[in-house]
C-alpha positions in Angstrom: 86.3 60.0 -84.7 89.0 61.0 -86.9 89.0 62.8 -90.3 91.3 61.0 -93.0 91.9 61.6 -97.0 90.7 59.0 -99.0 90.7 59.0 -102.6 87.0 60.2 -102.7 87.9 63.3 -100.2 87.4 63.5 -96.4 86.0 60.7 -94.5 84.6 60.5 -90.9 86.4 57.7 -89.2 86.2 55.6 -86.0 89.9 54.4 -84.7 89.7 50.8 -84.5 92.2 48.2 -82.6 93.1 46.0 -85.9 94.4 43.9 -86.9 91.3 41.8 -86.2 91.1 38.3 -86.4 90.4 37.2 -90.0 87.1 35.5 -90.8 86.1 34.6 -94.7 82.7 35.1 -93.9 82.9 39.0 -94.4 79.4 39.9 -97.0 79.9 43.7 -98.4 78.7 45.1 -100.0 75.1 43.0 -100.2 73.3 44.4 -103.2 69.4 43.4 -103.5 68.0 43.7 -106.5 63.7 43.6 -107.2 62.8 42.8 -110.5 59.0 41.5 -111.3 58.8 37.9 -111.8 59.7 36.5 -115.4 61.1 39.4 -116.5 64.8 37.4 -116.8 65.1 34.2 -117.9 66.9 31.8 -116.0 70.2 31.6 -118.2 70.3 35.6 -117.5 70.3 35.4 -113.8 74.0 34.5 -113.4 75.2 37.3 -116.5 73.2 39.8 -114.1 75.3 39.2 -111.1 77.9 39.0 -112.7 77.8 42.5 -114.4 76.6 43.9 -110.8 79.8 42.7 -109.0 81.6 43.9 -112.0 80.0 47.1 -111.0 80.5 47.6 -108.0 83.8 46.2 -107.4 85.0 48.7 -110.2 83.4 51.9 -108.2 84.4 50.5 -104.9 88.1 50.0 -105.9 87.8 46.4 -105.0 91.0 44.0 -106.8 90.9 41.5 -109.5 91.6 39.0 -106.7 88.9 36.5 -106.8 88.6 36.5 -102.6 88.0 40.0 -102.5 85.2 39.5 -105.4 83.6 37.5 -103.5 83.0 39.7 -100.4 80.4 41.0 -103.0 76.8 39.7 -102.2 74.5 40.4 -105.1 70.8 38.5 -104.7 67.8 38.8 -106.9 64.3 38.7 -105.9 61.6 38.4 -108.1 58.6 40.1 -107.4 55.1 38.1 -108.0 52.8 39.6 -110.7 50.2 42.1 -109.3 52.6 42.7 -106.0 54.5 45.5 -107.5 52.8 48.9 -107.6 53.1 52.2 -108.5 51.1 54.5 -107.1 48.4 52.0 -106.3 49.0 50.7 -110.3 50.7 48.0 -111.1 52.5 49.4 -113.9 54.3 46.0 -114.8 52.4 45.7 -118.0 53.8 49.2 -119.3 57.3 49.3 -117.4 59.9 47.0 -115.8 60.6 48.2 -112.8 63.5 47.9 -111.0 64.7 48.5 -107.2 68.0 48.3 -105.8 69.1 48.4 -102.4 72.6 48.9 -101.9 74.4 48.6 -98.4 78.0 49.6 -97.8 80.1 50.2 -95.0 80.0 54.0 -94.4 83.2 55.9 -95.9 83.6 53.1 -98.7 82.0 55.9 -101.0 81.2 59.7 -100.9 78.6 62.0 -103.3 80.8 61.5 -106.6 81.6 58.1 -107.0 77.6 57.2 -105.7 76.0 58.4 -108.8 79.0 56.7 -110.9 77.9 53.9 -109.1 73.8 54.6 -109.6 74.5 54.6 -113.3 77.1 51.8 -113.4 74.5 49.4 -111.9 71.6 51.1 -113.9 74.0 49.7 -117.0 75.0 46.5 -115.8 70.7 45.8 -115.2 70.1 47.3 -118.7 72.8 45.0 -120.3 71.0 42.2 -120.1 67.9 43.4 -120.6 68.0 44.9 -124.4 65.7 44.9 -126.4 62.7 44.6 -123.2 59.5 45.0 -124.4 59.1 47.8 -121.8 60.7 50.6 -120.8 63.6 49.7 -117.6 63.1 52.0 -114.7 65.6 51.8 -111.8 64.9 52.9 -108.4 68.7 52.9 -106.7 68.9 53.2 -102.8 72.4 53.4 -100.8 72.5 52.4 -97.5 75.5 53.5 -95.9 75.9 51.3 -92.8 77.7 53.3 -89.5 81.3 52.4 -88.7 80.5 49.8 -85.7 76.7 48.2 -87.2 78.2 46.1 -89.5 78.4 42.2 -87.6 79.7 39.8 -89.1 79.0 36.0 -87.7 78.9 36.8 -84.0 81.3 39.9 -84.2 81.3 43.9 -85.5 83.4 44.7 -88.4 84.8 48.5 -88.5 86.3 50.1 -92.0 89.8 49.4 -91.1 88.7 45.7 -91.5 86.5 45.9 -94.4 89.6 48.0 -96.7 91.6 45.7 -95.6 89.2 42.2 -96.4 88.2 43.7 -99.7 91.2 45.4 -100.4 90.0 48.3 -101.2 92.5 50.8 -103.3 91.8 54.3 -101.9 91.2 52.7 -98.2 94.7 50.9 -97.7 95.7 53.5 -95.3 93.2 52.2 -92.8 93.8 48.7 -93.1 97.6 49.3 -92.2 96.8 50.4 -88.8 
């Protein structure tokens, strides 16, 4: 392991042989998001994944350039009615609840730009959701995956890889290796 500056501070990082082999089939992040069932209509779907990617690529320091956009894997699952509880009550009828899961390659983003990121997406979700008859209440969870547990088709991507795939600003260093 080797420490490095990034543009978020001091990062933890694995030396890795690159350049590897380039594959387009590189997905990161992948960024679930729960919503109960009929809460969106369908023409609202696409805006929302839209504004998520938006999101993300923004706090992640990802490029305008459409390849590196598209690295970004945003899917929505809708939860069936009476499946969602809270505490043993499905609150659905009062609240619209809300659960992300958001996995990264570890280093990508540190303390500060995680809670931009928490209230970026809590945004981009409440964007297209004004007006709801119920309150919006997001849940956000990042899952930092370790340098080395990241595969990719038949093969394990390291950092160096993924700054250099998405192009990430503050992570250029690594991907010159």
């Amino acid at each position: 392991m080797k420490n490095v500056k990034s543009g978020y501070g001091r990062l933890a990082v694995r030396q890795a042989d690159l350049p590897y082999p380039k594959s387009p089939q590189i997905t990161m992040p992948n960024i679930l998001i729960r919503i109960p069932q009929d809460c969106l209509p369908a023409s609202t779907k696409a805006e929302l994944a839209a504004r998520v990617t938006e999101a993300a690529a923004r706090i992640e320091q990802i490029p305008q350039d459409p390849a590196c956009r598209s690295l970004c894997w945003v899917m929505l699952e809708e939860i069936a009615a009476g499946c969602w509880t809270c505490g043993g009550i499905d609150m659905t009828a009062r609240i619209i609840p809300v659960m992300l899961q958001i996995y990264l390659p570890a280093g990508v983003v540190d303390d500060t730009p995680r809670a931009h990121y928490a209230a970026a997406l809590a945004e981009a979700i409440k964007s297209v959701l004004p007006g709801a008859p119920r309150r919006v209440v997001i849940s956000s969870v990042f899952i930092d995956v370790a340098d080395g547990y990241w595969g990719v088709d038949e093969r394990i991507w390291r950092l160096g890889e993924f700054a250099q795939r998405a192009g990430y600003r503050h992570l250029q260093h690594l991907a010159q290796r």
